[in-house]
FIBA-649218 format. One record per residue (C-alpha): x, y, z; residue number from 1; residue in three letters. Coordinates in steps of 0.05 Angstrom, whole numbers. Example, Ala and Ser with C-alpha at 12.3 -4.5 7.8 and 13.67 -1.06 7.14 Angstrom:
2
{u:246 v:-90 w:156 num:1 residuo:ALA}
{u:273 v:-21 w:143 num:2 residuo:SER}
% end
This chain:
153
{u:1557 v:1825 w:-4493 num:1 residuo:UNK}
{u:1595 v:1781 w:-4465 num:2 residuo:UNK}
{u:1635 v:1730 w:-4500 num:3 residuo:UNK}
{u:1610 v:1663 w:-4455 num:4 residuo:UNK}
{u:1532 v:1691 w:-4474 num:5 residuo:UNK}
{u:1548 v:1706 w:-4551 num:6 residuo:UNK}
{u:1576 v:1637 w:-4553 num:7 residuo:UNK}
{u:1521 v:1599 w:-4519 num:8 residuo:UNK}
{u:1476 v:1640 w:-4572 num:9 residuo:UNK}
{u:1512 v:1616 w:-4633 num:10 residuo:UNK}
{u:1525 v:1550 w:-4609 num:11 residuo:UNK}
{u:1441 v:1539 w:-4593 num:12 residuo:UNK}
{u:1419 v:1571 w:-4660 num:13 residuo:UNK}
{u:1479 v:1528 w:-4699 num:14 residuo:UNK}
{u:1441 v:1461 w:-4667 num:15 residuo:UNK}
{u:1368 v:1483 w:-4676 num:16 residuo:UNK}
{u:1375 v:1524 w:-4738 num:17 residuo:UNK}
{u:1348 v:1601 w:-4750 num:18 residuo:UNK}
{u:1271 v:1589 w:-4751 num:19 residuo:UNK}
{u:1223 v:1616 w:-4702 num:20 residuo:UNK}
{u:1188 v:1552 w:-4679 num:21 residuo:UNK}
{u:1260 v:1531 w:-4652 num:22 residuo:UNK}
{u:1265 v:1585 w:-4598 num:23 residuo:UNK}
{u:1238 v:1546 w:-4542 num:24 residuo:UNK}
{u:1290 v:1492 w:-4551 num:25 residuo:UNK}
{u:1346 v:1552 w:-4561 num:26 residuo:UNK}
{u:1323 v:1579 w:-4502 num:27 residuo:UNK}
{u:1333 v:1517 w:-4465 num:28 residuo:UNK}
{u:1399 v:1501 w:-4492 num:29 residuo:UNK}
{u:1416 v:1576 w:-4476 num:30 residuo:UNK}
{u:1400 v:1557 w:-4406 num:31 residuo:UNK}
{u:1425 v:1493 w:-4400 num:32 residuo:UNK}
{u:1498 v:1531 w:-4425 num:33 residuo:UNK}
{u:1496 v:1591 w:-4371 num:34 residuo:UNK}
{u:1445 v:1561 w:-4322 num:35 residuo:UNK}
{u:1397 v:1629 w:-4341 num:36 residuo:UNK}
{u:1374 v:1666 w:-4396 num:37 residuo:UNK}
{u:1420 v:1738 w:-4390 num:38 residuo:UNK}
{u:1378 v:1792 w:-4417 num:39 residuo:UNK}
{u:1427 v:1809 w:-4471 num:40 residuo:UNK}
{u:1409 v:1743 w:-4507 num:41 residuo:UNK}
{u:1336 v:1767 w:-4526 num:42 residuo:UNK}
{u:1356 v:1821 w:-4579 num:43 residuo:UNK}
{u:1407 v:1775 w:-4614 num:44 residuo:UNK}
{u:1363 v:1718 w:-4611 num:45 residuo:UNK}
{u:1303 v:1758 w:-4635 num:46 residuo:UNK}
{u:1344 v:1778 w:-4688 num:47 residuo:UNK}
{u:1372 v:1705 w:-4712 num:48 residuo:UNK}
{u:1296 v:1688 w:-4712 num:49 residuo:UNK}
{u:1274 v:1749 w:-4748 num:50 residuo:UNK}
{u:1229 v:1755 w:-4686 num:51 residuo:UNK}
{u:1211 v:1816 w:-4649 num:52 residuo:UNK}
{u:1254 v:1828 w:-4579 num:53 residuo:UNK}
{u:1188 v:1828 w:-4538 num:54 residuo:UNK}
{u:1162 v:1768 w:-4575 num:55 residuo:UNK}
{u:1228 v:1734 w:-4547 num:56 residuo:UNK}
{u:1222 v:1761 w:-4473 num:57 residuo:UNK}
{u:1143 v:1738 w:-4478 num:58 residuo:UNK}
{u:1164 v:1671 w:-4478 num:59 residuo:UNK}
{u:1220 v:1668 w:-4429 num:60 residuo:UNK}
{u:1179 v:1714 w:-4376 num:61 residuo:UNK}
{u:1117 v:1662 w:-4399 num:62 residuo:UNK}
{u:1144 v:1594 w:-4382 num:63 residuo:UNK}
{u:1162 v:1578 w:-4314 num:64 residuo:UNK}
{u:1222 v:1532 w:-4337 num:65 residuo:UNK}
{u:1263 v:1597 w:-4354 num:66 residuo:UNK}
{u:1302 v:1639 w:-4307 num:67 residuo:UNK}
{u:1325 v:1712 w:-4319 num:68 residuo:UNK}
{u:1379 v:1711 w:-4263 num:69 residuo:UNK}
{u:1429 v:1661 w:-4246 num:70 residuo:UNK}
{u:1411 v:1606 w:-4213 num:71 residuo:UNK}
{u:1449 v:1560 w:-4158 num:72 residuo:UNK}
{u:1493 v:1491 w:-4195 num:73 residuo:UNK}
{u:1450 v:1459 w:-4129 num:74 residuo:UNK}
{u:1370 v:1464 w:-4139 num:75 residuo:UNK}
{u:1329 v:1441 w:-4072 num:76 residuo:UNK}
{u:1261 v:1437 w:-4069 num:77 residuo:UNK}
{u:1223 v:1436 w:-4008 num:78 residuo:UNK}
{u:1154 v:1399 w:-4017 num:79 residuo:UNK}
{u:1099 v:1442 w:-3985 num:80 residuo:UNK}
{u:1043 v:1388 w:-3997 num:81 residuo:UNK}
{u:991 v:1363 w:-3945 num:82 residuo:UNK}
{u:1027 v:1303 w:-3919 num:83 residuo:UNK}
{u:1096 v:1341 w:-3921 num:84 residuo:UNK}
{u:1073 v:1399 w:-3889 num:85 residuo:UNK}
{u:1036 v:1353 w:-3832 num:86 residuo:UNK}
{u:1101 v:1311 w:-3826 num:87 residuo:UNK}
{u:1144 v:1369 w:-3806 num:88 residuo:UNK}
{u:1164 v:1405 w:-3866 num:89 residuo:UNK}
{u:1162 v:1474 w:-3846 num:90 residuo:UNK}
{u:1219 v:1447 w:-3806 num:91 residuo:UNK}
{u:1271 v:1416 w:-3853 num:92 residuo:UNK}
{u:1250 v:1489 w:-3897 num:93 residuo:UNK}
{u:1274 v:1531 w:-3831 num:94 residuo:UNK}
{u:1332 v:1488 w:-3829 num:95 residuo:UNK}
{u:1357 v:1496 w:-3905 num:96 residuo:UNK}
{u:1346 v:1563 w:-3900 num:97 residuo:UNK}
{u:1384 v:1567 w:-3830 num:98 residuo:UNK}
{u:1439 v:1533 w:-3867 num:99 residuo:UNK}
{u:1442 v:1562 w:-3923 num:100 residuo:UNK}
{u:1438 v:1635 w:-3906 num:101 residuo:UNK}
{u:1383 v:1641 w:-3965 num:102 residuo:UNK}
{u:1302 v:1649 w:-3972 num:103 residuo:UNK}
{u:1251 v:1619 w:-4019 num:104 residuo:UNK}
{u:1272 v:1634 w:-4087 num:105 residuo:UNK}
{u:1339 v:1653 w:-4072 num:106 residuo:UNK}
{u:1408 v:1627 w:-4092 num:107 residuo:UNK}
{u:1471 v:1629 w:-4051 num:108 residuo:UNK}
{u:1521 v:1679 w:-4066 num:109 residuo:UNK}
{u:1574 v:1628 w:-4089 num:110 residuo:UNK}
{u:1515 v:1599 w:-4136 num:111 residuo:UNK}
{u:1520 v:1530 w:-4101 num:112 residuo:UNK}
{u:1448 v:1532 w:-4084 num:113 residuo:UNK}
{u:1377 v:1554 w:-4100 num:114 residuo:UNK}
{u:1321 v:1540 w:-4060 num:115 residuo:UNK}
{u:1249 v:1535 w:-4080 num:116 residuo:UNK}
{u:1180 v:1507 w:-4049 num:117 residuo:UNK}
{u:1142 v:1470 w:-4091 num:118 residuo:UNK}
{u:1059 v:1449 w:-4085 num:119 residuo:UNK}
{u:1081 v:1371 w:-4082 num:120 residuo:UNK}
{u:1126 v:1330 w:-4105 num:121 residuo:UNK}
{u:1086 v:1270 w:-4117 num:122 residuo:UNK}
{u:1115 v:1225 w:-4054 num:123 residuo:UNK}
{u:1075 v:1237 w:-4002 num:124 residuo:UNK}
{u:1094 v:1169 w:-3975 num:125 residuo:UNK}
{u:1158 v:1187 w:-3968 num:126 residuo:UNK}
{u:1136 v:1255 w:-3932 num:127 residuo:UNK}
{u:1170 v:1300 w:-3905 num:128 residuo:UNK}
{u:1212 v:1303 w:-3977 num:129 residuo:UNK}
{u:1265 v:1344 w:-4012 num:130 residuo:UNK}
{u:1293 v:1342 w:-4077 num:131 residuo:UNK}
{u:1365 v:1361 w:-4092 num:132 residuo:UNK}
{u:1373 v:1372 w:-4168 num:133 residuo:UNK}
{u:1337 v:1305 w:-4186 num:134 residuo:UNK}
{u:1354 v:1267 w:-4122 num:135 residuo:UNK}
{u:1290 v:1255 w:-4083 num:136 residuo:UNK}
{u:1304 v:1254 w:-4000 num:137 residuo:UNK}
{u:1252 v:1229 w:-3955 num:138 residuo:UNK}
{u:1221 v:1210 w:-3881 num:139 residuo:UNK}
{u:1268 v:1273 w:-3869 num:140 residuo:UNK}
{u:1291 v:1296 w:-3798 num:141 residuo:UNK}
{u:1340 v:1351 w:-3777 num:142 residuo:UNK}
{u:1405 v:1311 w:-3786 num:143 residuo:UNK}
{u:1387 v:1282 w:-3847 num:144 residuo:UNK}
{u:1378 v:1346 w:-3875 num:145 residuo:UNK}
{u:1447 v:1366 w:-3853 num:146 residuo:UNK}
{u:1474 v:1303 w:-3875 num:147 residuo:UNK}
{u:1441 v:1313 w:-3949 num:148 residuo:UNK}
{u:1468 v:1381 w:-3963 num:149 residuo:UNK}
{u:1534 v:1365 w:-3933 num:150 residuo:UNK}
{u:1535 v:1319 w:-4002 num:151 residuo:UNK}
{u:1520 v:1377 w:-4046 num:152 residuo:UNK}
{u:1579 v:1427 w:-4013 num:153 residuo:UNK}
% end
């Protein structure tokens, strides 16, 4: 294992203690650490929880917060809602992608960016919209889009 994963382990069960109904927030602060959850964390977790591996992997395949592989330092999602999609969104998508050299769930291979679609993102009245990390962009158009992940390179 190696030695960045074993300490992101040790330093999450030192903060939440060695009890089973702390392995959510573990899991988190596992991620938060190495922006995934590596699949050699689940045995030694399972075992600092007296848990069973699978019971471990359960919950981080479960939950759609967690992420098996890494994951870009950049997160942009592309709203796919109603107004968004009516306002041009497909668009500003193509473009990302275009720029980005990457495809719906993928991440760059420099790990600067991840993109995902998303139902909505709740601002429709700001439609077409992006979010960048927690950065909300909206009433996009081509160069805008340029222009906001020019910020983020």
């Amino acid at each position: 294992m190696e030695a960045k994963v074993r300490k992101a382990i040790e330093k999450a069960i030192k903060l939440r203690g060695a009890k089973s109904d702390a392995l959510i927030p573990i899991l988190q602060d596992i991620q938060d650490d190495l922006g995934y959850i590596p699949s050699e964390a689940i045995e030694p977790v399972a075992d600092a929880l007296k848990l069973f591996p699978s019971q471990v992997q359960g919950v981080v395949t479960f939950y759609a917060q967690f992420y098996t592989t890494p994951r870009g330092r950049n997160i942009i999602r592309i709203c796919r809602g109603t107004a968004c999609h009516v306002k041009g969104g497909r668009t500003i998508l193509r473009i990302v992608k275009n720029e980005l050299g990457i495809n719906e769930g993928e991440t760059t291979e420099d790990l600067k960016f991840s993109l995902e679609t998303v139902a909505c993102l709740g601002t429709c009245f700001l439609a077409p919209v992006m979010m960048v990390n927690r950065n909300y962009y909206g009433r996009l158009v081509p160069p805008k889009v340029l222009s906001v992940l020019r910020q983020y390179k």
